[in-house]
LOSE-887882 format. One record per residue (C-alpha): residue in one letter; y, x, z. Coordinates in steps of 0.25 Angstrom, whole numbers, padded with zeros to 4 digits, always signed. Example, Ala and Ser with C-alpha at 12.3 -4.5 7.8 and 13.67 -1.06 7.14 Angstrom:
// LOSE-887882
A-0018+0049+0031/S-0004+0055+0029/
This chain:
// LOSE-887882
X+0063-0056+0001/X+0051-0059+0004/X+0046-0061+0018/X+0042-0049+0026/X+0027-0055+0029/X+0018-0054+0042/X+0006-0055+0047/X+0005-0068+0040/X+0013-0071+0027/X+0009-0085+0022/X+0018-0085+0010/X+0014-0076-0001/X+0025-0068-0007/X+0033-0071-0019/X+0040-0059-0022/X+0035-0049-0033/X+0031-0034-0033/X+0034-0030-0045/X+0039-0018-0057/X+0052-0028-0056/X+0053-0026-0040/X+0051-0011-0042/X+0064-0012-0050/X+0072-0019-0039/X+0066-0010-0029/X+0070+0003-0037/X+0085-0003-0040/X+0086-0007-0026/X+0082+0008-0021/X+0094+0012-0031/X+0103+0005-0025/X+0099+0010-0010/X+0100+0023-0015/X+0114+0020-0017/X+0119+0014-0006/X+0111+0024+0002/X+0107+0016+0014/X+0093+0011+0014/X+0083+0022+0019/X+0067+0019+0017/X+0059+0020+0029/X+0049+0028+0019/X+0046+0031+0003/X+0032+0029+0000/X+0029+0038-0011/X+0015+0031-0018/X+0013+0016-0020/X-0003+0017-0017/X-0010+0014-0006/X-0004+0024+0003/X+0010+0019+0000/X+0006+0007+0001/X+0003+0007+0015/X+0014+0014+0019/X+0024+0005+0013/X+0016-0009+0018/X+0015-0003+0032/X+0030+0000+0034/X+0033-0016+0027/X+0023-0019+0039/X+0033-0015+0050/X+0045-0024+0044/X+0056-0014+0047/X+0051-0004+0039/X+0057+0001+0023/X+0049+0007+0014/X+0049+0012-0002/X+0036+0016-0010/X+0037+0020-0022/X+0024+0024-0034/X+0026+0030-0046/X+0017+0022-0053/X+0011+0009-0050/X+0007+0005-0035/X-0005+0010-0033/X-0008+0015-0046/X-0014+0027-0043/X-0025+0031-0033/X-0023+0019-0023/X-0028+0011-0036/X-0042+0020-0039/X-0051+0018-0027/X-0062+0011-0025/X-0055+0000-0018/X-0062+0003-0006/X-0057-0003+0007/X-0064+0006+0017/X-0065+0014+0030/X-0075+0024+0021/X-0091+0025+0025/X-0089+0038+0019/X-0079+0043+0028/X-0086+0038+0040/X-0098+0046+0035/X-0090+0057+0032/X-0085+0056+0047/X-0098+0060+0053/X-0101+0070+0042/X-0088+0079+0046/X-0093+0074+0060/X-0107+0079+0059/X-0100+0093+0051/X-0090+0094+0063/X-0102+0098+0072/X-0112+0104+0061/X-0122+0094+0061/X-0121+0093+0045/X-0116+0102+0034/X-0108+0099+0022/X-0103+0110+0014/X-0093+0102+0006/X-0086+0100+0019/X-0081+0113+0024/X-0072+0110+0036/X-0073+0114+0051/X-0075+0109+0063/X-0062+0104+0065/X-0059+0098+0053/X-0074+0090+0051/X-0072+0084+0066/X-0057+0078+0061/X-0062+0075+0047/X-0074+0066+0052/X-0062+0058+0062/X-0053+0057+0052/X-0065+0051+0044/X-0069+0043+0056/X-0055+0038+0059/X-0054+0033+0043/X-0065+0024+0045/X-0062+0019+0057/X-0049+0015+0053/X-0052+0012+0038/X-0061+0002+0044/X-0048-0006+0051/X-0040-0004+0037/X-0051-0011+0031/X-0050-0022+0039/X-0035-0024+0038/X-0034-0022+0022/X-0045-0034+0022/X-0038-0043+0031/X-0022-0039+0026/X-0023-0039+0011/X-0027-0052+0007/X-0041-0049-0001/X-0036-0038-0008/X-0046-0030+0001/X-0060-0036+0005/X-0073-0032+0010/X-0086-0026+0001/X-0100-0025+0006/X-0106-0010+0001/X-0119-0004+0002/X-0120+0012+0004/X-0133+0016+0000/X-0142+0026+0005/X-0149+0035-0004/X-0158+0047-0003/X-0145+0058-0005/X-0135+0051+0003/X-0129+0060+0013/X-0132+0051+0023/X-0146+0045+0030/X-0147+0031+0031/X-0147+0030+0044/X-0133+0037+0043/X-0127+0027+0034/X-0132+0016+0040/X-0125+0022+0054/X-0112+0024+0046/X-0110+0012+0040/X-0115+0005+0052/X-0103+0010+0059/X-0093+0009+0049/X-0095-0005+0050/X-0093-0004+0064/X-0080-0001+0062/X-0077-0013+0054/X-0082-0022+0064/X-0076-0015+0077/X-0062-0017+0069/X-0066-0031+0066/X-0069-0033+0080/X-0057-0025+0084/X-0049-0038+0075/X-0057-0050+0083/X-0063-0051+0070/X-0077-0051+0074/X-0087-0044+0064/X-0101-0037+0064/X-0109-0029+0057/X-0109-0030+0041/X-0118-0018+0039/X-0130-0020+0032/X-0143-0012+0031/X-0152-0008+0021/X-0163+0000+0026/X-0170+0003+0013/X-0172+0000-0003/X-0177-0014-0002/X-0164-0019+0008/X-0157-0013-0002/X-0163-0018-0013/X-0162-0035-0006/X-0149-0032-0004/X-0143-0026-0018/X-0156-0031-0029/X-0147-0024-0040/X-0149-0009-0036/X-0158+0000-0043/X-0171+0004-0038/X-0168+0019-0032/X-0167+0027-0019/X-0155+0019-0009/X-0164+0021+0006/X-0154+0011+0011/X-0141+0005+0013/X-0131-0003+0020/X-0119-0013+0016/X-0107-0011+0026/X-0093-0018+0022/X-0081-0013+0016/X-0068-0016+0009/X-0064-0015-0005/X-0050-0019-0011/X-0050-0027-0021/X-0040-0018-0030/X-0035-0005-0023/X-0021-0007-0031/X-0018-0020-0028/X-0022-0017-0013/X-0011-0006-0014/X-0001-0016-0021/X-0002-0026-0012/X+0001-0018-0002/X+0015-0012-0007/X+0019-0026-0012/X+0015-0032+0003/X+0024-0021+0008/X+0036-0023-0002/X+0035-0038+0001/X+0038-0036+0015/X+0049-0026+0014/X+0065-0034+0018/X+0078-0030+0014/X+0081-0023+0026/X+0067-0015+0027/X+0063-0014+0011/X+0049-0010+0006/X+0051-0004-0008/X+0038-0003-0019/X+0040+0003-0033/X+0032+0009-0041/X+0035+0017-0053/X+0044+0026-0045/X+0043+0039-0042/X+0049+0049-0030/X+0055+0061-0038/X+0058+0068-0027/X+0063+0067-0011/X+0071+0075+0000/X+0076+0074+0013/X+0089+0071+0018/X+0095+0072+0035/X+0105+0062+0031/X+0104+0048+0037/X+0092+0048+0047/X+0086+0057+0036/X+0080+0052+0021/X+0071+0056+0010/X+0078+0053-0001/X+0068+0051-0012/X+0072+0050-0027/X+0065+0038-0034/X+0061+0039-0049/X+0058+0027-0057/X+0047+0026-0066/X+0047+0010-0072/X+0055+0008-0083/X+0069+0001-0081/X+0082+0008-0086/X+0090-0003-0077/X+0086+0006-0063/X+0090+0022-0060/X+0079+0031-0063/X+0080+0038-0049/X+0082+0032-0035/X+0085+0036-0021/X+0079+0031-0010/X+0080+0035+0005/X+0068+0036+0012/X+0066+0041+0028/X+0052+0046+0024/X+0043+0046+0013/X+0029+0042+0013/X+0021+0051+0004/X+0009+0042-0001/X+0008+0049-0016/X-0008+0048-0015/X-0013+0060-0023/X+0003+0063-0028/X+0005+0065-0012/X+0009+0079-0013/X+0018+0079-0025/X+0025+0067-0020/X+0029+0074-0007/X+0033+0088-0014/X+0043+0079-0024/X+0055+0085-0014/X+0066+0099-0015/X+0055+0105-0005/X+0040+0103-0008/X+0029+0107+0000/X+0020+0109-0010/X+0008+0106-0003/X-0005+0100-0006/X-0009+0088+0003/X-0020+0084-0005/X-0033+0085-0012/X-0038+0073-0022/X-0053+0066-0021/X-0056+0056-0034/X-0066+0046-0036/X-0068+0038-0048/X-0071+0022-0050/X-0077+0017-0061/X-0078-0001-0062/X-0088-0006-0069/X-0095-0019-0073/X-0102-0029-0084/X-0105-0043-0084/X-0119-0041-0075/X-0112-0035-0064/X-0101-0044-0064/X-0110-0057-0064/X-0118-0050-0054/X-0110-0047-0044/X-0101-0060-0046/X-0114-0069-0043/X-0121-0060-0033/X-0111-0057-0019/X-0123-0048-0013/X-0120-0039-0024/X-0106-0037-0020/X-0108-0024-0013/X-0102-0011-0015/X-0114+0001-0017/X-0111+0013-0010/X-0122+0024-0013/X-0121+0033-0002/X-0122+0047-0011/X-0123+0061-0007/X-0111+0066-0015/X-0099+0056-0019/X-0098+0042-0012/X-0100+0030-0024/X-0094+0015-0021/X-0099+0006-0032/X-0094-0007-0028/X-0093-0020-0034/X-0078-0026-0036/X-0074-0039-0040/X-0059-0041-0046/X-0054-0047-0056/X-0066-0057-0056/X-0073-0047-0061/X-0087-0039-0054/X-0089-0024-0057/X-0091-0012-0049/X-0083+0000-0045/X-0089+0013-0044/X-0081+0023-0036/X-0082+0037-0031/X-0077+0046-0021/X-0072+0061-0018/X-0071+0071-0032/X-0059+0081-0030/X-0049+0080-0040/X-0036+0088-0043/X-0028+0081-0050/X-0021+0069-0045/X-0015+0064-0059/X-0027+0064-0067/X-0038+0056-0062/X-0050+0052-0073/X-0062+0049-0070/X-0072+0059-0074/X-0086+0054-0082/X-0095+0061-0072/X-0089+0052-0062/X-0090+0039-0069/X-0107+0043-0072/X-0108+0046-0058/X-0102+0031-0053/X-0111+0025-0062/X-0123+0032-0058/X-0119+0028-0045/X-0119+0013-0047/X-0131+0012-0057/X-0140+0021-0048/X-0138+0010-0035/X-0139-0002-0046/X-0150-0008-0056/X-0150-0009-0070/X-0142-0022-0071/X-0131-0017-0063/X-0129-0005-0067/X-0115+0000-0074/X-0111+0010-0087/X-0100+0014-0094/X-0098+0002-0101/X-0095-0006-0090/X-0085+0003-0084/X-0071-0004-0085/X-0063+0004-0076/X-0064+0019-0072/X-0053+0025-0062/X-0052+0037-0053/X-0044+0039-0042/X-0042+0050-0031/X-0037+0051-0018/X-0030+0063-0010/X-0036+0068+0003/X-0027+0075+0012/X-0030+0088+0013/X-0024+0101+0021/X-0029+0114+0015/X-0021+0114+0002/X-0031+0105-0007/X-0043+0115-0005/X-0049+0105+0004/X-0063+0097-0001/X-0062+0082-0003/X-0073+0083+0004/X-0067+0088+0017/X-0055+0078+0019/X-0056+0067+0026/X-0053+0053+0021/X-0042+0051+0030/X-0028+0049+0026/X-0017+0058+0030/X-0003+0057+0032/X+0004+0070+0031/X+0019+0073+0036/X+0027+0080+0028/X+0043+0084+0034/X+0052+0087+0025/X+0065+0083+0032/X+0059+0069+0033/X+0045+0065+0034/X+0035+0064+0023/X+0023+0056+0025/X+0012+0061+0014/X-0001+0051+0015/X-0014+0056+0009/X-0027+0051+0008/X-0025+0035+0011/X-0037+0027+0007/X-0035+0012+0002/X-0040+0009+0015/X-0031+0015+0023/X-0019+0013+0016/X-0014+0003+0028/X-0016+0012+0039/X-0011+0025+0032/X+0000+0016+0029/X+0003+0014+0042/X+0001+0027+0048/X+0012+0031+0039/X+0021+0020+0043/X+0019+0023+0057/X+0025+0038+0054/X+0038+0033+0048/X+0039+0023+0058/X+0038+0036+0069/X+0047+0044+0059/X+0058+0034+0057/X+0058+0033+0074/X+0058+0046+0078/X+0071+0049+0067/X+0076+0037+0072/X+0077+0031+0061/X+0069+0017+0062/X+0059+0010+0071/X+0049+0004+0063/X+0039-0009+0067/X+0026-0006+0068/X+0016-0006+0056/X+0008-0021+0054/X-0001-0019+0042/X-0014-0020+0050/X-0012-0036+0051/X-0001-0037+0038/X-0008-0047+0028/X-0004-0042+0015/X+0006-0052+0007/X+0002-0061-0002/X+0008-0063-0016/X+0011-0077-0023/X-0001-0078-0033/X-0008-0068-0028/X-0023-0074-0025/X-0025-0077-0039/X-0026-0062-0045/X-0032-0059-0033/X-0040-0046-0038/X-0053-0051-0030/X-0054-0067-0035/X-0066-0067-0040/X-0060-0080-0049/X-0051-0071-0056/X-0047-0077-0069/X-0054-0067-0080/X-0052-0068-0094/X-0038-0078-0092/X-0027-0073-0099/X-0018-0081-0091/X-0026-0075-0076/X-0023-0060-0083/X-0008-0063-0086/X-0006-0070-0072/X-0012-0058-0065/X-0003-0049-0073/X+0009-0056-0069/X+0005-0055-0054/X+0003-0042-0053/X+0016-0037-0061/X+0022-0048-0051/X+0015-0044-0036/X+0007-0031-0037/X+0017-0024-0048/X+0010-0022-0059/X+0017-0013-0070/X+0008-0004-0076/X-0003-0009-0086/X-0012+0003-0084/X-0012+0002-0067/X-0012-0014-0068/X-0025-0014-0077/X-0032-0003-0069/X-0028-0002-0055/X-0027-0017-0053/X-0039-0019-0060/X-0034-0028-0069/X-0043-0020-0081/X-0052-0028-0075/X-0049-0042-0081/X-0050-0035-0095/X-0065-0033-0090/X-0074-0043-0101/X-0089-0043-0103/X-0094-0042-0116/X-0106-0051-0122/X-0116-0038-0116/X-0109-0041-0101/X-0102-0027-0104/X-0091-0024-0098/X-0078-0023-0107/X-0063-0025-0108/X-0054-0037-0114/X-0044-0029-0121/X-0036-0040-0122/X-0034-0044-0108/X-0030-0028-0107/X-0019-0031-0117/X-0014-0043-0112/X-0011-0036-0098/X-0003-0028-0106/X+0004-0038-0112/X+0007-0047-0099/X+0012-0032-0092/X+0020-0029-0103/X+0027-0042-0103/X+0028-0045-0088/X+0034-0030-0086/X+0040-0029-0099/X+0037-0019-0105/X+0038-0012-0118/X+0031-0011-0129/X+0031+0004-0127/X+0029+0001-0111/X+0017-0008-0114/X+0011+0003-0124/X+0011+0013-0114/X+0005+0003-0103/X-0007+0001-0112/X-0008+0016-0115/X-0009+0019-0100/X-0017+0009-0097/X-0027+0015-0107/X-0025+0030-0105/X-0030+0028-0091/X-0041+0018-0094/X-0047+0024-0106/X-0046+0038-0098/X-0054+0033-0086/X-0063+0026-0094/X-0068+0036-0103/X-0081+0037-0101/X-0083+0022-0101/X-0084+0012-0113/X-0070+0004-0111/X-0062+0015-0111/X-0061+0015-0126/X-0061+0001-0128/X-0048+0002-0120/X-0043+0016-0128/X-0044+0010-0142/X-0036-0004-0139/X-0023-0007-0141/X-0015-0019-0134/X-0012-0030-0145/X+0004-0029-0141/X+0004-0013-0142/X-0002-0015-0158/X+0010-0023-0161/X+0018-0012-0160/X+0015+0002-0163/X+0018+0012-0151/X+0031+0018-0158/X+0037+0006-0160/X+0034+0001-0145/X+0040+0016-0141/X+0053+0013-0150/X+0057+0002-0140/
């Protein structure tokens, strides 16, 4: 076992997180069940970043036992389609006065109808978000070991922005203010980094590749970015699961499933929780038991169904969905460009009257392009999430009306398109507006004999400190049943652990090995290894590992190595074992998701009509036959 770590852990860790230590876990799990002794502190039902808080803030306290549990890959779902964004939210603080200045009738907004009551509490829940985001932003950059970082952005003033200039320029003023007094706060001395631009031509010194139009002003503040938002999720769950001991396990696995829980008085009181596998392995039970004091409900949009899986389901709806779409772009120009030129290495944030745009440049993979992202359309349907066309156009005309000619992007140099959605707590039954809830997460209690905790509405950002809310509630619940006395939580100062090998497939090297065969097999093998890697489909797309297919052709255009595609495959298959008939239906997925969010874009049929060189060995009925 490995060591239980600290605020300083000077060796890196040796042991693995891998699809094979889902196995030992689950067979472990089984033979608790039997003996019918061990009793988890918690059962954290979602492996993305909500879960993932939860479970590394209760490995912070040391005495504390945790199991999480994903049906599908960690992170492999919402907490893998943002915008990588590492921030308190310039629009939430803006938001903040807006309700502030509806509280007292000093502005109208008929899209936002609440009362009094509910604007005054909406704009210090938005207030307490930023204030607070901004601290989690610190600690992410300073705990996670590169995997989050700082990005210089520009907001952009233009002549239908719902704010003056002078506003914005107030605003962000004092959203840096809240950086440097928590830097300050840390005796890490720092000043102002805001920047101003008064007018066009300030502008125009500053960025000399946007495109002559209307901006009246702007200014660059800092923020953070994550470098991958799955990996940043991964880490965290393997950081816990590392720090877990015989006597106080920390359990991860993903591709398991709770079927179902209920409540029994016996023993101090349990949730006892029934466990479905979903990987393949006719060596383990298909169902488990497990014993758990409470249960953690961090399902993301699947919250409500998660907690109605019992004899006696409530039945009610908890939440209401927002979606935004990300499109990733870039040709040999922009990559050049933005490799030779640091100044330009600035995220553009056009301050729009209607839904807010982040184009921002990203560097991974030793690769430049930029991410367009969206904010805030309702959705319904949390199973089914495509980008739409009209959405796709609108990033682009975001992008290419802030840029010249040179910079500017179209469907041909789109490589990756995703969406994601995120649900927003809400009270009134799902009738509420998106535009009406605040930003804030929410932990709601739930008693059903025990305690179920339902977590709604945690941001990337604030996926520590929701963590430790939550942890700071079973802590209280375990005492007052007497049960346990947990340590206190110490994820504010908890470096995260370092993996042998690590650095050198580190997402953000800017010497990342492109085009080596060897580099991609290597990098394959570490993340089925340390950041467990199992599904073809989520490692290409959620990781961003698509990306080292990412060529340019003899134009500069952007287009994708098919073979470096197929020799992923091959090296998963191999490393993971799988069937021919697994292997086929890896590639099928992978392809049924790609081609279906790139549809209106020009890779996506490149992609459709290709079939791996291994696969046209063997015709699909002859693979099913195994």
């Amino acid at each position: 076992m490995t060591q239980t770590g600290s605020s300083a852990d000077p060796q890196p860790v040796t042991r693995t997180f891998a699809m094979s230590d889902v196995g030992r876990q689950f067979r472990e799990v089984a033979e608790e069940a039997e003996s019918g002794d061990t009793f988890y502190d918690t059962l954290i039902i979602g492996g993305g970043a909500a879960g993932a808080g939860v479970l590394r803030d209760l490995a912070s306290r040391g005495n504390a036992s945790a199991i999480l549990v994903d049906r599908g890959p960690f992170g492999g779902e919402t907490s893998s389609k943002t915008g990588k964004a590492i921030h308190p939210g310039i629009r939430y603080l803006r938001m903040a006065f807006h309700r502030l200045l509806l509280a007292f009738r000093l502005r109208s907004d008929p899209k936002i109808k609440q009362t009094f009551a509910q604007n005054l509490r909406g704009a210090w829940l938005d207030l307490k978000l930023v204030w607070c985001g901004t601290r989690e932003r610190k600690i992410l950059i300073e705990t996670t070991r590169d995997t989050v970082e700082e990005i210089p952005n520009i907001v952009f003033v233009l002549p239908d922005s719902p704010e003056k200039k002078w506003a914005v320029f107030f605003g962000i003023s004092l959203y840096d203010l809240f950086t440097t007094v928590w830097a300050w706060g840390s005796l890490a001395p720092r000043f102002s980094r805001v920047k101003l631009f008064f007018n066009r031509r300030a502008l125009d010194r500053e960025l000399p590749h946007l495109a002559e139009g209307d901006l009246l002003g702007g200014i660059r503040y800092w923020d953070g970015k994550a470098n991958n938002d799955k990996i940043l999720v991964v880490k965290a769950i393997r950081d816990a699961y590392h720090r877990g001991t015989r006597a106080h396990p920390i359990r991860a696995m993903s591709h398991v499933e709770v079927e179902g829980y209920e409540w029994r008085p016996d023993q101090g009181g349990y949730f006892l929780v029934t466990l479905v596998r979903r990987f393949p392995d006719d060596t383990l039970p298909e169902r488990v038991s497990v014993r758990a004091r409470t249960i953690t409900n961090a399902a993301g949009p699947w919250v409500d169904q998660a907690r109605n899986r019992t004899a006696q389901p409530d039945g009610k709806q908890s939440v209401v969905y927002s979606r935004g779409s990300h499109l990733e772009a870039t040709n040999q120009f922009i990559h050049q460009s933005l490799s030779e030129n640091p100044s330009l290495q600035v995220g553009l944030v056009p301050l729009n009257a209607e839904r807010q745009h982040y184009l921002r440049p990203f560097q991974q993979h030793g690769m430049w392009y930029i991410q367009c992202t969206t904010t805030d359309r309702a959705h319904t349907d949390p199973d089914r999430v495509v980008p739409t066309e009209d959405e796709i156009e609108e990033l682009l005309h975001s992008y290419n009306h802030l840029v010249d000619s040179r910079w500017r992007i179209d469907r041909r140099d789109i490589f990756n398109v995703f969406c994601g959605i995120r649900p927003l707590a809400s009270t009134d039954g799902g009738q509420i507006a998106v535009q009406d809830i605040s930003r804030m997460f929410r932990i709601n209690t739930r008693p059903c004999g025990g305690v179920v905790y339902d977590l709604i509405n945690v941001k990337l950002t604030e996926f520590r400190w929701a963590g430790r809310e939550v942890g700071n509630l079973i802590a209280g619940e375990l005492r007052r049943r007497g049960l346990a006395r947990l340590n206190r939580s110490t994820t504010h100062r908890l470096p995260f652990l370092a993996v042998t090998g690590e650095e050198r497939f580190a997402v953000g090297r800017a010497d990342h090995q492109r085009g080596d065969r060897d580099f991609v097999r290597a990098k394959v093998a570490h993340h089925v290894a340390h950041q467990a890697a199992s599904d073809y489909q989520d490692y290409l797309l959620n990781t961003g590992a698509v990306r080292d297919a990412v060529v340019f052709d003899m134009d500069g255009l952007c287009q994708l190595d098919l073979d470096v595609l197929d020799l992923i495959l091959d090296e998963m298959a191999r490393l993971l074992r799988w069937t021919d008939h697994e292997r086929r239906r890896q590639w099928e997925a992978f392809r049924e998701v790609y081609t279906r969010n790139m549809t209106y874009t020009v890779l996506g049929q490149r992609v459709r009509e290709h079939e791996p060189a291994t696969l046209r060995l063997r015709p699909a009925a002859a693979a099913g036959m195994e």
